[in-house]
C-alpha positions in Angstrom: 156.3 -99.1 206.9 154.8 -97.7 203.5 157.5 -98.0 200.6 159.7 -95.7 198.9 157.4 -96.3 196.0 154.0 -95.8 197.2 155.4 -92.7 198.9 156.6 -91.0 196.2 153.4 -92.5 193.5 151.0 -90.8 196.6 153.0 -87.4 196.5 153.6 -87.2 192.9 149.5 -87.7 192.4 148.7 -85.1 195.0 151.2 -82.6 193.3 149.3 -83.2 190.2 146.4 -82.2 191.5 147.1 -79.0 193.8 150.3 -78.1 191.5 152.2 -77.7 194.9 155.8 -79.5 195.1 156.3 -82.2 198.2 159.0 -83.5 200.0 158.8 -86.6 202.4 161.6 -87.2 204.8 162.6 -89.4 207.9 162.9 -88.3 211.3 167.1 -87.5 210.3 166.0 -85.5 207.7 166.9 -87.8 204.7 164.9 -87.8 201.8 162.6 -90.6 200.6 160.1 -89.0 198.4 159.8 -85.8 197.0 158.7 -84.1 193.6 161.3 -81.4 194.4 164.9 -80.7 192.9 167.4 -80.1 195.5 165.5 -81.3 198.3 168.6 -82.1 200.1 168.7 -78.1 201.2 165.9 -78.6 203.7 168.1 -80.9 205.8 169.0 -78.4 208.5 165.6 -77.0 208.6 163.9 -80.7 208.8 166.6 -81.3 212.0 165.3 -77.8 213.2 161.6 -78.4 213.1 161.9 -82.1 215.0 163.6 -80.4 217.8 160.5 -78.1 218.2 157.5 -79.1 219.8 154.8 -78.1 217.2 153.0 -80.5 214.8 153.4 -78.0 212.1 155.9 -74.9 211.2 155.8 -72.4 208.3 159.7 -72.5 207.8 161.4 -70.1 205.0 158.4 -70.0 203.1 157.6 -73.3 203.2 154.9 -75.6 205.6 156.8 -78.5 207.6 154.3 -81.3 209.4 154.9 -84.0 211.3 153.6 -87.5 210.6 153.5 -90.0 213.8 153.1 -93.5 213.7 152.1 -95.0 217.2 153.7 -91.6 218.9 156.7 -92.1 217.3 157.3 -89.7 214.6 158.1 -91.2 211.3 158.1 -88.9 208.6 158.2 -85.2 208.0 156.1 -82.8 205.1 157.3 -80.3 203.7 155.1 -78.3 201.2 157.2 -75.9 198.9 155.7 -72.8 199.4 153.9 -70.3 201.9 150.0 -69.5 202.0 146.7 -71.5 202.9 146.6 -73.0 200.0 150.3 -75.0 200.5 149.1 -75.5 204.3 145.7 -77.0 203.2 147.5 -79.4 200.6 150.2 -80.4 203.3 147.2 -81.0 205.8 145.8 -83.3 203.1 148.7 -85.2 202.3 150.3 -85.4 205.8 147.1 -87.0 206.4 146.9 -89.4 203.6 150.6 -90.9 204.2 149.5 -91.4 207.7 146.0 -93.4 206.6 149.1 -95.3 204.4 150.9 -95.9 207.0 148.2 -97.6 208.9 147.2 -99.5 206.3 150.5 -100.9 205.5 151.2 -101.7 209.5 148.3 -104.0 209.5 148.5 -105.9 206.3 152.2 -106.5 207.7 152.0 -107.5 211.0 153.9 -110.5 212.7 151.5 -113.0 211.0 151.8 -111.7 207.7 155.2 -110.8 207.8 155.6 -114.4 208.7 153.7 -115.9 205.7 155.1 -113.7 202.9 158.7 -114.7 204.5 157.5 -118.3 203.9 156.1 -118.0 200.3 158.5 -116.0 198.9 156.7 -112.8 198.3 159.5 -110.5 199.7 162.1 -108.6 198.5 165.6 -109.0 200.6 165.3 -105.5 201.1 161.7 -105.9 202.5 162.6 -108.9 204.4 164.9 -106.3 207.0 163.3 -103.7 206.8 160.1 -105.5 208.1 161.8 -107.8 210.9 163.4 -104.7 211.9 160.5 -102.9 212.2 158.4 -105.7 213.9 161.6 -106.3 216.1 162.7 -109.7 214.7 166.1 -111.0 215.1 168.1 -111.1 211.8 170.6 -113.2 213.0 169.3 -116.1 215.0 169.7 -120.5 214.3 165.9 -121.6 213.4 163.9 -124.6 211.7 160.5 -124.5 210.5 158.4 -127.7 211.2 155.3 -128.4 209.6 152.4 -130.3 211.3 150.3 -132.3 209.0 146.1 -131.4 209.9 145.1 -133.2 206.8 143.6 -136.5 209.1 142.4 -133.8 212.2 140.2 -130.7 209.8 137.6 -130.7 212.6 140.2 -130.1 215.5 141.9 -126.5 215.7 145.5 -127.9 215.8 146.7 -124.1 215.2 145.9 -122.5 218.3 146.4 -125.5 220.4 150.2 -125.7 218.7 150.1 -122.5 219.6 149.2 -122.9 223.3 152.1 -125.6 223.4 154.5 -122.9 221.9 153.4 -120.6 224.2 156.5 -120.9 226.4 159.0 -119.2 224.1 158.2 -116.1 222.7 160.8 -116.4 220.1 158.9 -119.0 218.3 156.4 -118.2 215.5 153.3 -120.2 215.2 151.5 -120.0 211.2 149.0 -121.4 208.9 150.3 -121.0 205.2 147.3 -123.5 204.4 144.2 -125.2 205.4 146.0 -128.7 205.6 149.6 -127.9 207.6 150.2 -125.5 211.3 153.8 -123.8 210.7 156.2 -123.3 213.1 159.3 -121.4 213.0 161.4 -122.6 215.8 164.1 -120.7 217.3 167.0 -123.0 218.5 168.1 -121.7 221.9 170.7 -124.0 222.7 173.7 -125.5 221.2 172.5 -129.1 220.2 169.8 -127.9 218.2 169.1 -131.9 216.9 168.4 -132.1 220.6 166.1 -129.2 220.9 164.2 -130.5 217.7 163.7 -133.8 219.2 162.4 -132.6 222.2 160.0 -130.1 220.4 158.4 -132.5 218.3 157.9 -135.5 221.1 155.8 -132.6 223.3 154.2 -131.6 220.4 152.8 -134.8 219.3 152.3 -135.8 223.5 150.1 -132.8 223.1 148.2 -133.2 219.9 147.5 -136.8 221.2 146.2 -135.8 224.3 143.6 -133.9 222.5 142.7 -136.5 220.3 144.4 -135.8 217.2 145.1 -138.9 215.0 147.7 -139.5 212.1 149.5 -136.8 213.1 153.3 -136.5 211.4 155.6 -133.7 211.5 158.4 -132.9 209.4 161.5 -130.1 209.6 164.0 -128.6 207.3 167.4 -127.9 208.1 168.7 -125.1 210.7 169.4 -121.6 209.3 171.3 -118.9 210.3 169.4 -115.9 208.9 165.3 -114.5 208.8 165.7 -114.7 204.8 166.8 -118.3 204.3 163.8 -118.9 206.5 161.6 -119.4 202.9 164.1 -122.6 202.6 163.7 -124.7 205.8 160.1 -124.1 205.0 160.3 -125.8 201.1 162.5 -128.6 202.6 160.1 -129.1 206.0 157.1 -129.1 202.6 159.4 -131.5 200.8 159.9 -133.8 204.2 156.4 -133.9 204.7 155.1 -135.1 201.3 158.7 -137.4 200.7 157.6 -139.2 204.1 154.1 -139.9 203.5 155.1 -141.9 200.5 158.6 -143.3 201.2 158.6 -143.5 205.8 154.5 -143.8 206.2 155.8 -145.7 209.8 157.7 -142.6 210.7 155.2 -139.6 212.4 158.6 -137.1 212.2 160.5 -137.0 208.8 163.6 -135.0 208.8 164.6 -133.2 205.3 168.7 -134.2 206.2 167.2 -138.2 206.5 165.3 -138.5 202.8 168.3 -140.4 201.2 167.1 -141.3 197.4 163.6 -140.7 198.5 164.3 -136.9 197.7 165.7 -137.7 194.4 162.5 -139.8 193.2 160.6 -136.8 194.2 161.4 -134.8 192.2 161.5 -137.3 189.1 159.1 -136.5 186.3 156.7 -139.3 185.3 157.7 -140.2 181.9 161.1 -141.3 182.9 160.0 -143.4 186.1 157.5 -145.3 183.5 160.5 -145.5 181.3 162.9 -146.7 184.3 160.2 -149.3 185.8 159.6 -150.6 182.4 163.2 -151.3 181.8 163.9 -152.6 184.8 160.7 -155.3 185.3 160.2 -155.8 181.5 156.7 -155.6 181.8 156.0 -157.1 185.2 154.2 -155.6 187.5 155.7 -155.3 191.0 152.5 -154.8 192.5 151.6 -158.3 191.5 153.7 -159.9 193.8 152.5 -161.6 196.2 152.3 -160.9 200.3 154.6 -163.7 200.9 156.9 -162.5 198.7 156.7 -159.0 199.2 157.4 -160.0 203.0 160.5 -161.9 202.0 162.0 -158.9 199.7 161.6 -156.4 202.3 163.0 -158.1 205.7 165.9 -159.2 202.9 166.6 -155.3 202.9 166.4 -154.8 206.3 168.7 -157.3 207.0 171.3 -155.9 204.7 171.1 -159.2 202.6 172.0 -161.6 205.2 170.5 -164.4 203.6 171.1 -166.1 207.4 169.5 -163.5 209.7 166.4 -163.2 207.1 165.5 -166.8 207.2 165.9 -166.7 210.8 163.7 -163.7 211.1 161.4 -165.4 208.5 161.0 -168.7 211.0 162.1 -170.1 207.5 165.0 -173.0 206.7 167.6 -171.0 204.4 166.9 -173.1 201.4 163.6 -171.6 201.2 164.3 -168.6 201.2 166.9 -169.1 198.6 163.7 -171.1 196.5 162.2 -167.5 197.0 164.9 -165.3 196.0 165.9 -167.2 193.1 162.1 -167.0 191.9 162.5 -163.6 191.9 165.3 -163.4 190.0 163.5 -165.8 187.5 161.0 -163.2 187.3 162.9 -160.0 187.3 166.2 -160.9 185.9 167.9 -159.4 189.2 169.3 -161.3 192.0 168.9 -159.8 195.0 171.5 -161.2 195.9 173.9 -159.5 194.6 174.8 -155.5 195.7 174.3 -154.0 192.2 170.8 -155.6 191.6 169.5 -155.2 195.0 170.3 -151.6 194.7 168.5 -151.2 191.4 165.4 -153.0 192.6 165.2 -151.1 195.6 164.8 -147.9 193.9 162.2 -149.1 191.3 160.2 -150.6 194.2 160.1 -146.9 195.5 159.6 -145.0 191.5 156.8 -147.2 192.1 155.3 -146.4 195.2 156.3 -143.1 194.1 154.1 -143.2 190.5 151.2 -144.6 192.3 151.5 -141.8 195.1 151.3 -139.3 191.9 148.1 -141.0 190.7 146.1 -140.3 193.8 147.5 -136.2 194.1 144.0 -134.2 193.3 145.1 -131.7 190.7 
């Protein structure tokens, strides 16, 4: 569907030229172009001529013409004024807004439709006229997921996603970039944390099957309309970069399940160097030993059961309590203690974080 705009630069150019006035209508007769004042007065003539079964009319003095797109007729001409000269210019324009409107269907298509929805690039306005036009529900619950190729370049992950998708015509299947396959699900049912779930373990079944390695998916949050589609897509993005620094065990990352990890994210550098060097006063976490390291984390995942870590640890509890007060020698935080543990939990990850920054290829 050419724009208002392009319409009405293309007729005011031709007008211009040949010095003959142009109108541009839809099939109802309302007015969408025109370089004419009081073009409104051809309504009943415009619902006249698309009764009739000729291409072309001479109608009080002026030429009317009929522009189809696909058989179905999409615009009407109307060239003020009789003679060959008005019929030659409405031949000529009628002919260059249906080259337009060719154009314009196959730069937007499905698949582009589908990208410029995910980057941003469309108006609201654009956003229903298009899915309208390409008969796209406005109103339906989707997620986009996001399938990381990065580890798999030599494989052609889109079009065997694609093949998997297959099934439900609803479903979009993408590639915004070399490095991620997009999908825009449509949630059918109502458990759609369900439907996800079972999306993603037949995805990956299937990607394994074909020998794809590394693979990780992420997904945004369910929307309820085609134009918040743009932000499942940042936070499936987000999910997928958060979860290769903060979950690298985890081959699906949800945006909902970041926690803090989203908030580091999005942290600018100057203040994590700030925060780490307040917190470590110039020691280096990344200095620590394995043994140590080992000890700090199964102390998280235990929820700081000094008991149930030793024990897990094949440790007697005085060790470990040897090892935790060392770090606390070291630190100045006892993990021990709620406040501390909290504060050195998030520095461990500003640091993963910083040194996740270092390797990004700018």
């Amino acid at each position: 569907m050419v724009s208002n705009q392009i319409l009405q630069q293309s007729i005011e150019g031709i007008k211009a030229i040949s010095r003959v006035d142009l109108c541009v209508t839809d099939a109802e007769g309302k007015t969408i172009a025109s370089t004419m004042t009081g073009s409104s007065n051809y309504l009943s003539q415009v619902k006249e001529f698309v009764k009739s079964s000729a291409d072309s009319q001479e109608i009080q003095s002026s030429q009317y013409f009929k522009i189809y797109d696909e058989q179905t007729l999409e615009y009407i001409l109307i060239c003020s004024g009789a003679g060959d000269n008005s019929y030659l210019v409405g031949k000529m324009a009628a002919y260059q807004i249906q080259s337009l409107a060719v154009a314009y269907k196959e730069r937007f298509d499905k698949d582009n439709f589908i990208k410029n929805l995910l980057l941003d690039n469309l108006l609201l306005v654009d956003i229903y006229g298009y899915a309208k036009r390409l008969h796209i529900p406005l109103d339906e619950a989707r997620v986009v997921m996001l399938i990381d190729n990065s580890y798999n370049k030599d494989m052609d992950c889109l079009n065997i996603v694609k093949e998997a998708m297959n099934s439900d015509k609803h479903d979009f299947v993408s590639a915004v970039d070399e490095k991620n396959v997009v999908i825009i699900k449509s949630i059918q049912s109502d458990n759609a944390q369900k439907e996800i779930d079972t999306t993603t373990k037949a995805l990956l079944k299937v990607l394994a099957k074909e020998g794809a390695k590394n693979v990780r998916i992420s997904y945004g949050t369910c929307v309820g309309e085609i134009k918040d589609v743009s932000r499942s897509y940042k936070e499936a993005k987000m999910a997928l970069d958060v979860g290769g620094i903060f979950f690298e065990e985890r081959n699906v990352v949800a945006y909902a399940e970041l926690g803090i990890g989203r908030l580091i994210y999005q942290l600018p550098i100057p203040l994590c160097k700030m925060f780490i060097k307040e917190i470590f006063e110039g020691v280096n976490p990344e200095d620590f030993d394995e043994e140590t390291i080992t000890t700090i984390k199964k102390f998280f995942e235990n929820s700081l059961n000094v008991s149930e870590t030793s024990r897990q640890l094949f440790i007697h509890r005085n060790t470990l309590v040897y090892r935790l007060d060392k770090i606390q020698k070291n630190t100045g935080l006892d993990l021990r203690i709620f406040e501390d543990a909290i504060t050195f939990k998030i520095a461990l990850m500003v640091v993963k974080y910083m040194k996740y920054m270092e390797t990004i290829e700018y």
